[in-house]
C-alpha positions as CSV (number, residue, x, y, z in Angstrom):
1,X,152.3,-33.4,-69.4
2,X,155.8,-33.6,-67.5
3,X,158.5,-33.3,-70.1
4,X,161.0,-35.4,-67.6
5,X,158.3,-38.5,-67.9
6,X,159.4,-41.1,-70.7
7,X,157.2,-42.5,-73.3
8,X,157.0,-45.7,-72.2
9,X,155.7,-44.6,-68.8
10,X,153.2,-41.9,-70.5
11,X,152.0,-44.7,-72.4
12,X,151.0,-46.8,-69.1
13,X,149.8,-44.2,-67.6
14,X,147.3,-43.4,-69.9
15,X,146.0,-46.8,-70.3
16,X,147.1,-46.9,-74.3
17,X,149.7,-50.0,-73.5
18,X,150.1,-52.5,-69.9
19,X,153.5,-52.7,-68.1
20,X,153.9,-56.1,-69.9
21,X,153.7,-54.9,-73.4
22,X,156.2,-51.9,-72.1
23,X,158.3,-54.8,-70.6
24,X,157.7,-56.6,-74.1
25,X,158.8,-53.4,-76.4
26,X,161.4,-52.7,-74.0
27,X,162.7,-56.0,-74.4
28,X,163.1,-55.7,-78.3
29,X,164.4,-52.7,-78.1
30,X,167.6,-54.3,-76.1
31,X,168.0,-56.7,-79.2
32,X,167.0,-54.4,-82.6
33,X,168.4,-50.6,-80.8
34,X,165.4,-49.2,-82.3
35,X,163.4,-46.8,-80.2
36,X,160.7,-47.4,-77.8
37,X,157.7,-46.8,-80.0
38,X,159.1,-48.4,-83.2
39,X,159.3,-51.5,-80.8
40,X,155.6,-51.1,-80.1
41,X,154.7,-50.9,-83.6
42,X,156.7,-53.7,-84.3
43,X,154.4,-55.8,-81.8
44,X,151.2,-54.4,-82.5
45,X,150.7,-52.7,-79.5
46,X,150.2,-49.6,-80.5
47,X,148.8,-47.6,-83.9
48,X,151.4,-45.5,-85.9
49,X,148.5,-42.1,-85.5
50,X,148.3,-43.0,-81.6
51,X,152.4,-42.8,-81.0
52,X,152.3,-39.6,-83.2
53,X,149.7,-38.0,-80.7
54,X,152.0,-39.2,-77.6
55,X,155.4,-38.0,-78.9
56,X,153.7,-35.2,-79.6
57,X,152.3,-34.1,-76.3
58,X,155.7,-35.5,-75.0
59,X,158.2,-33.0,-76.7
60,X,155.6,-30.1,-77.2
61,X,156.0,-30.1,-80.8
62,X,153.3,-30.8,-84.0
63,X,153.6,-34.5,-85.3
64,X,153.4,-35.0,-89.2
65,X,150.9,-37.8,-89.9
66,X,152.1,-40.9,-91.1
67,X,152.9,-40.6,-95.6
68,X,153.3,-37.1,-95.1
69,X,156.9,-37.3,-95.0
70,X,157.2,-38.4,-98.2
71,X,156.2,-34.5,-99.5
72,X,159.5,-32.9,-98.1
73,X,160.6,-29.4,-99.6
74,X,163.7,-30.0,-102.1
75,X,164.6,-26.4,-100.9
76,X,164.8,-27.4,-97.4
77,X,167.1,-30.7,-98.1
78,X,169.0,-28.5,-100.1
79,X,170.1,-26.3,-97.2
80,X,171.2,-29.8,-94.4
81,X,173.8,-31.9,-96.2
82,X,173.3,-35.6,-96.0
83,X,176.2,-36.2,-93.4
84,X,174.2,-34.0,-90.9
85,X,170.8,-34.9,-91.5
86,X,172.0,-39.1,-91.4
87,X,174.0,-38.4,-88.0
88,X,171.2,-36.2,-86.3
89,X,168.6,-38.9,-88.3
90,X,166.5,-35.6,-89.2
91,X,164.7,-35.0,-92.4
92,X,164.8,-31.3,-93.7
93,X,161.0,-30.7,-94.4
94,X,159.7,-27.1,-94.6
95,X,161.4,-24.0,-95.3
96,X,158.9,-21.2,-95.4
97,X,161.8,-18.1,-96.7
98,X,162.7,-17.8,-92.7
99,X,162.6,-21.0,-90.4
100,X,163.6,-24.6,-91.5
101,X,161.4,-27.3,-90.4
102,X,162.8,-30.8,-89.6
103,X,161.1,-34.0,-88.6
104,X,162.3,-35.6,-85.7
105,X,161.3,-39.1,-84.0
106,X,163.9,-39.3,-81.2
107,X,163.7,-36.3,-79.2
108,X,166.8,-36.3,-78.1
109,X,167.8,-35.1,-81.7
110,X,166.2,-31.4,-80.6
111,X,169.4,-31.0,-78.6
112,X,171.0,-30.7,-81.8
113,X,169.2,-28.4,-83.7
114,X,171.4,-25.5,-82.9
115,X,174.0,-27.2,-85.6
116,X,171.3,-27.3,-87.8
117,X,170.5,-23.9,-87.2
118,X,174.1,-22.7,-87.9
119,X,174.3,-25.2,-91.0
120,X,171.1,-23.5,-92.5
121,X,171.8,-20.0,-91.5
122,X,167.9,-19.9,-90.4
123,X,165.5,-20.1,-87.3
124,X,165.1,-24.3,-87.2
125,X,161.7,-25.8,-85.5
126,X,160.7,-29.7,-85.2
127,X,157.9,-31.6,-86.1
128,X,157.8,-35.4,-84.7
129,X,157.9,-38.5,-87.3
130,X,157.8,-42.2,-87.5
131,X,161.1,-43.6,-87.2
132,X,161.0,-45.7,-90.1
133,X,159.2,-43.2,-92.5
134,X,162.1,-40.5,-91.2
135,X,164.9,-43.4,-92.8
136,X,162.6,-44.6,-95.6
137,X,162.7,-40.6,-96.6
138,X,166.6,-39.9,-96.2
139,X,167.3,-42.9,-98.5
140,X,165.1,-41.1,-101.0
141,X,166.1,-37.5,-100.7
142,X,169.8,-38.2,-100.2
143,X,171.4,-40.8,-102.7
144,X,174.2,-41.4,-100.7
145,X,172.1,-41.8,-97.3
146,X,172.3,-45.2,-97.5
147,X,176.1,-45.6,-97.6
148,X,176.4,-43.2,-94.7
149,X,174.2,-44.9,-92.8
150,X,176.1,-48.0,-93.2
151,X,179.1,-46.4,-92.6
152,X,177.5,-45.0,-88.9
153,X,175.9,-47.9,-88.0
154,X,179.1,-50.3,-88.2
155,X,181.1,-48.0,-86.1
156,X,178.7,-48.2,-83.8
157,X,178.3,-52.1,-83.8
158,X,182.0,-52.2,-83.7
159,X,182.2,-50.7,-80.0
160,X,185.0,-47.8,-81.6
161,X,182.4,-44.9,-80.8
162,X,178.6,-44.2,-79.2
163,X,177.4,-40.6,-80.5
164,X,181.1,-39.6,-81.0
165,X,182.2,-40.9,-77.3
166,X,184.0,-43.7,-76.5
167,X,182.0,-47.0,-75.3
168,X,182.5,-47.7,-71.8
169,X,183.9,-50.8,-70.6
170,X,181.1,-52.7,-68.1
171,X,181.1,-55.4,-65.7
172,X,180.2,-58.4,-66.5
173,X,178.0,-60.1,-67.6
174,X,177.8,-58.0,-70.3
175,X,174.5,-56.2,-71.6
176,X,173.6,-54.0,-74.9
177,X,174.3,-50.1,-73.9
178,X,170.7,-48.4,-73.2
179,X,169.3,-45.6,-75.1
180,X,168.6,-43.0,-73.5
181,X,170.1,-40.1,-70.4
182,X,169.9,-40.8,-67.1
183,X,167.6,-38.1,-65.6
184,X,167.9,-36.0,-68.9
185,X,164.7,-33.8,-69.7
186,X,163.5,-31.9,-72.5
187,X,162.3,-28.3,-71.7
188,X,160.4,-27.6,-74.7
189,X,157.8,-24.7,-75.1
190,X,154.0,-25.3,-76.4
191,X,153.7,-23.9,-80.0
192,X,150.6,-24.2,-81.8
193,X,149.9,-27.0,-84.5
194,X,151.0,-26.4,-88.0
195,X,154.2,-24.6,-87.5
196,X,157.2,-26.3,-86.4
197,X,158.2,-25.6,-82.5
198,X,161.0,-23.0,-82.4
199,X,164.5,-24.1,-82.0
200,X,164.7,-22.9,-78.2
201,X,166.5,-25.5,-76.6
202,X,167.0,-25.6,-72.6
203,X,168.1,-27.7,-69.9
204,X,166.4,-30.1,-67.8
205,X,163.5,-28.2,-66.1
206,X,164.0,-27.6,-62.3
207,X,161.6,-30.5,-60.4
208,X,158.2,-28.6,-59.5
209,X,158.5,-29.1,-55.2
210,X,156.1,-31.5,-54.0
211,X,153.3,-30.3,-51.6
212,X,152.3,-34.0,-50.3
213,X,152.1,-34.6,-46.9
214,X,154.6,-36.3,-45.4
215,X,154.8,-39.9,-44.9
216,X,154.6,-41.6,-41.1
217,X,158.0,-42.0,-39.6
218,X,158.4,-45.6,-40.0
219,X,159.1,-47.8,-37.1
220,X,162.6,-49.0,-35.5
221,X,163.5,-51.8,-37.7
222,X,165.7,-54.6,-35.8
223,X,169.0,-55.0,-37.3
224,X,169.6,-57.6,-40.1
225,X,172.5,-59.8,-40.4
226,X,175.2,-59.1,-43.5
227,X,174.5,-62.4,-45.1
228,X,171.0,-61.0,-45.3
229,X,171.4,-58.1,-46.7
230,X,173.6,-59.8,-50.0
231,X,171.4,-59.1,-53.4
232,X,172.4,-60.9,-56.5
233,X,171.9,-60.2,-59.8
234,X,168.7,-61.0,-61.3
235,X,167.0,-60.2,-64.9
236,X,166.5,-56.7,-64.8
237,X,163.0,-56.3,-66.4
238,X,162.4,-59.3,-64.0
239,X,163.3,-57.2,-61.1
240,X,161.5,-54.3,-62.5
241,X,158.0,-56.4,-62.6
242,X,158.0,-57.6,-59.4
243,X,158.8,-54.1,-58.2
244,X,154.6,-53.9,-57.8
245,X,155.0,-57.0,-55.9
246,X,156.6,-55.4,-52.7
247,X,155.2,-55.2,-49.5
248,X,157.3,-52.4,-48.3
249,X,160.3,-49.6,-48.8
250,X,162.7,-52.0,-48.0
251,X,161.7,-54.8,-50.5
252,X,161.6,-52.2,-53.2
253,X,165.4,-51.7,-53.0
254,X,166.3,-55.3,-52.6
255,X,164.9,-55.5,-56.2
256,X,166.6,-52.4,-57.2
257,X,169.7,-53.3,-56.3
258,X,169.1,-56.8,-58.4
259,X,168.5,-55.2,-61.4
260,X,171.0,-52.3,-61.1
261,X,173.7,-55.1,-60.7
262,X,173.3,-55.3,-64.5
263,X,174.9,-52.2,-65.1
264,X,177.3,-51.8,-61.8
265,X,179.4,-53.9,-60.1
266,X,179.0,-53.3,-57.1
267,X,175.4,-51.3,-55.6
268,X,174.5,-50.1,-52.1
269,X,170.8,-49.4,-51.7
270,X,170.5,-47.3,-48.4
271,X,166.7,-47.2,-46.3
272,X,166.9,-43.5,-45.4
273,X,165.1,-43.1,-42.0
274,X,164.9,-39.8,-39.7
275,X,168.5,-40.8,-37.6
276,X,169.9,-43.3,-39.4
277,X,171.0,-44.6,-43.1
278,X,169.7,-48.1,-43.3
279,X,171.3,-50.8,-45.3
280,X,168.4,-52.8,-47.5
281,X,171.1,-54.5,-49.9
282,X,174.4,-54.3,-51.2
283,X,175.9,-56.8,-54.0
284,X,179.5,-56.8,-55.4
285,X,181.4,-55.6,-51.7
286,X,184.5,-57.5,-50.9
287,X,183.5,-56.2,-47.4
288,X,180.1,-56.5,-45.9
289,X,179.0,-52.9,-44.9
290,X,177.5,-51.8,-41.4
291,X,174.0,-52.7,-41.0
292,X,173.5,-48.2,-40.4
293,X,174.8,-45.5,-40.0
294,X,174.1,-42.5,-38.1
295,X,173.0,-39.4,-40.2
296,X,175.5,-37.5,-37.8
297,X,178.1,-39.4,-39.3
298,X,177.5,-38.8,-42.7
299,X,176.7,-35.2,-43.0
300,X,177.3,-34.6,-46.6
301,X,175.0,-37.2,-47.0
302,X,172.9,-35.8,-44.5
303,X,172.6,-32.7,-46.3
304,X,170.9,-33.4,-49.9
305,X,168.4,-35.7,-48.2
306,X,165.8,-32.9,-48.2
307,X,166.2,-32.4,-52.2
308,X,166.4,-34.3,-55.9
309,X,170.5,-34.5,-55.7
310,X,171.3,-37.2,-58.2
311,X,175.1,-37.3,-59.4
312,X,176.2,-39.4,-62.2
313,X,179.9,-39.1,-63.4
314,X,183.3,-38.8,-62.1
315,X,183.5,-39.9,-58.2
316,X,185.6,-37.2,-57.1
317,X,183.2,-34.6,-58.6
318,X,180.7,-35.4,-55.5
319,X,181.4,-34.6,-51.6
320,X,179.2,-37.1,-50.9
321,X,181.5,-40.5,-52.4
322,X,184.2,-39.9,-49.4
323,X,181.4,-40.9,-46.6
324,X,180.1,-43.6,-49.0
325,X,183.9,-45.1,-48.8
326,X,184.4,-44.2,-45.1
327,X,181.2,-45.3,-43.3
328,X,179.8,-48.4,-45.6
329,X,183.4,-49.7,-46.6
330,X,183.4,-48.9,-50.4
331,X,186.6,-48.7,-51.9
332,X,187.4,-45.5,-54.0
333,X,185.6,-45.7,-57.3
334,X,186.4,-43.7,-60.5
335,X,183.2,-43.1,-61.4
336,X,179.3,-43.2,-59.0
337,X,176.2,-42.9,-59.5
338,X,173.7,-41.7,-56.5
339,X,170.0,-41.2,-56.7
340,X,167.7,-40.6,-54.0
341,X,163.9,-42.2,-54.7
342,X,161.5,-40.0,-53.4
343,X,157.6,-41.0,-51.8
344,X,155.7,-37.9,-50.9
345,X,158.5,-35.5,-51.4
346,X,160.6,-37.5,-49.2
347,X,163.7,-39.2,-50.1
348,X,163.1,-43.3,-48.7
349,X,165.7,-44.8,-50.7
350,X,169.7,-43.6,-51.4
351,X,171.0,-45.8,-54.0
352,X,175.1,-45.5,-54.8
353,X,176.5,-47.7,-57.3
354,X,179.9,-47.7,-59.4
355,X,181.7,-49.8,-61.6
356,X,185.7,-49.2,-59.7
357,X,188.1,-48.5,-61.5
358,X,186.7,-47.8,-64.9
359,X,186.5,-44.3,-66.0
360,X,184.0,-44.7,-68.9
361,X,180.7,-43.4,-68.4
362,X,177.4,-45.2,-69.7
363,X,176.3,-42.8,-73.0
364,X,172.8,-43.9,-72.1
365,X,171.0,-45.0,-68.9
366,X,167.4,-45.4,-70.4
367,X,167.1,-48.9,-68.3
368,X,168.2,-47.4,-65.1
369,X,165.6,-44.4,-65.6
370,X,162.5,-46.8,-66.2
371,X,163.7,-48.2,-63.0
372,X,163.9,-45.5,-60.4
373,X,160.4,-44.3,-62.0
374,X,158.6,-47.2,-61.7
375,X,160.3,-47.4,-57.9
376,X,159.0,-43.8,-57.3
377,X,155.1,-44.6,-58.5
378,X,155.2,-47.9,-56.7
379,X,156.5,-46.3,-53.3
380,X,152.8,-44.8,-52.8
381,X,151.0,-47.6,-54.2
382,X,152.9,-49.8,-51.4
383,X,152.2,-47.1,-48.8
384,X,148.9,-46.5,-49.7
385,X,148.2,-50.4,-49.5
């Protein structure tokens, strides 16, 4: 199983949930900031064992069935204090006289481990939990749990601080901050079942290379007038949904751009063809952009369209953002995102958004990664069709 794939997606793709109940969960999840497969439990949607086996197979590590929790070792909560185990939301389980084992249900708690590690003066591994049984057990095995959880969760409601970073300011209309990376990746190794998966935590895994064949060049397209190329926002699981609905490339960004104007202000979704950069949409530009542009004009550009090259962060940090300003009439932006969406191993779509002037990056872009996935398993659907 590909570790960059998210559960939500696993789910569908293994025919355990439909994209509506995934839109459903997804939905709640927005309103209660609980994670994807406590949602689904929530709604029925899905068994407590059944999630256990996915997360499991997701994140390479054993899962501890549900009521097991419950039997923690007091020697292993005695060597994680409660302030660590209540920010990380861990609970200390196992301690076998060399490694620590702690139960997890986010995975993106096993990029913290290392402090645990250092903390516990001991080799740390990770078994996978249910949410609720992982809080149901700190309130038990650390008395004062429930007043540090309290503590965390209204500095978090109050907008002072996301995961110890600031929270950014967005566009409006405003929207609830998602939960999870933009194009982060666990590369975790398979251990066997019973033991907890050692604490060897790497980076994002480099993107196997795609042996497809290519797709057919696509034909001249005529060009389209500027008030026809203006997207507006629309409901982004909306836009998301009727992403199946497409009937080609083109369409497919038009609907990304709607939904991506919930998080940007202003988006540029770019029809990448063998001479030319295509405009499919833009929303937010006080100036209408040129309908294309040459590839020979944008060479920067030109350049990554043969690889993954997604950039999300400070504008400046990214060659690319001066021909984005220059040649589609974008003023400077502090911050950009741009993505490519690949069919085939081909990049069809470049998408560049930013917010201007504001500095603050989103903590968590789990939204706007559902998005460009389903975009990229529609693209051959479409094509294929």
């Amino acid at each position: 199983m590909a570790a960059h794939e998210t559960l939500g997606l696993l789910l569908v793709r293994d025919g355990v949930i439909s994209r509506p109940q995934l839109y459903d969960a997804l939905r709640l999840q927005r309103q209660n900031n609980r994670l994807l497969g406590t949602c689904l439990l929530a709604l029925g949607y899905l068994q407590p064992q059944t999630l256990l086996q996915i997360l499991a197979r997701q994140l390479s590590i054993p899962a501890l069935p549900p009521g097991t929790l419950g039997r923690a070792s007091p020697m292993a909560v005695a060597r994680v204090p409660a302030e660590m185990a209540v920010r990380l939301r861990i609970v200390p389980f196992s301690w076998d006289g060399e490694m620590l084992g702690v139960a997890v249900a986010d995975g993106r708690a096993l990029n913290y481990l290392h402090e645990v590690a250092v903390q516990a003066q001991a080799a740390v591994g990770a078994y996978v939990a249910l949410e609720m049984e992982i809080e149901a057990v700190l309130r038990t095995v650390y008395p004062e749990a429930s007043l540090l959880r309290e503590a965390r969760d209204a500095t978090q409601t109050s907008g002072v601080e996301l995961n110890g970073r600031p929270r950014p300011v967005r566009a409006e209309p405003q929207h609830e901050i998602p939960t999870r990376n933009f194009g982060a990746a666990l590369g975790l190794e398979e251990q066997p079942p019973g033991r907890p998966a050692a604490s060897v935590i790497q980076g994002a895994p480099p993107r196997a290379p795609i042996h497809a064949p290519p797709p057919p060049a696509k034909p001249p397209t005529a060009p389209v007038a500027p008030a026809e190329r203006a997207i507006v926002r629309d409901g982004f699981y909306d836009a998301v949904e009727n992403i199946y609905q497409a009937a080609n490339p083109h369409e497919v960004g038009v609907l990304m751009g709607q939904a991506l104007l919930n998080y940007f202000s202003k988006v540029l979704i770019l029809d990448v063809n063998s001479d030319c950069l295509e405009v499919c949409g833009f929303g937010g530009m006080a100036t209408p952009p040129p309908a294309s542009i040459p590839l020979t004009h944008v060479p920067k550009i030109a350049a990554t369209l043969n690889k993954r090259a997604i950039a999300y962060g400070p504008a400046e940090s990214d060659n690319r953002t001066t021909e984005f300003y220059s040649q589609f009439k974008l003023p400077a932006a502090a911050t950009s995102l741009i993505a490519p969406v690949v069919d085939g191993g081909k990049v069809e779509l470049l998408v560049y958004a930013d917010n201007g002037a504001v500095a603050e990056l989103y903590e968590d872009l789990h939204d706007v990664e559902l998005l460009f996935k389903e975009a990229e398993t529609a693209l051959p659907i479409i094509r294929g069709g």
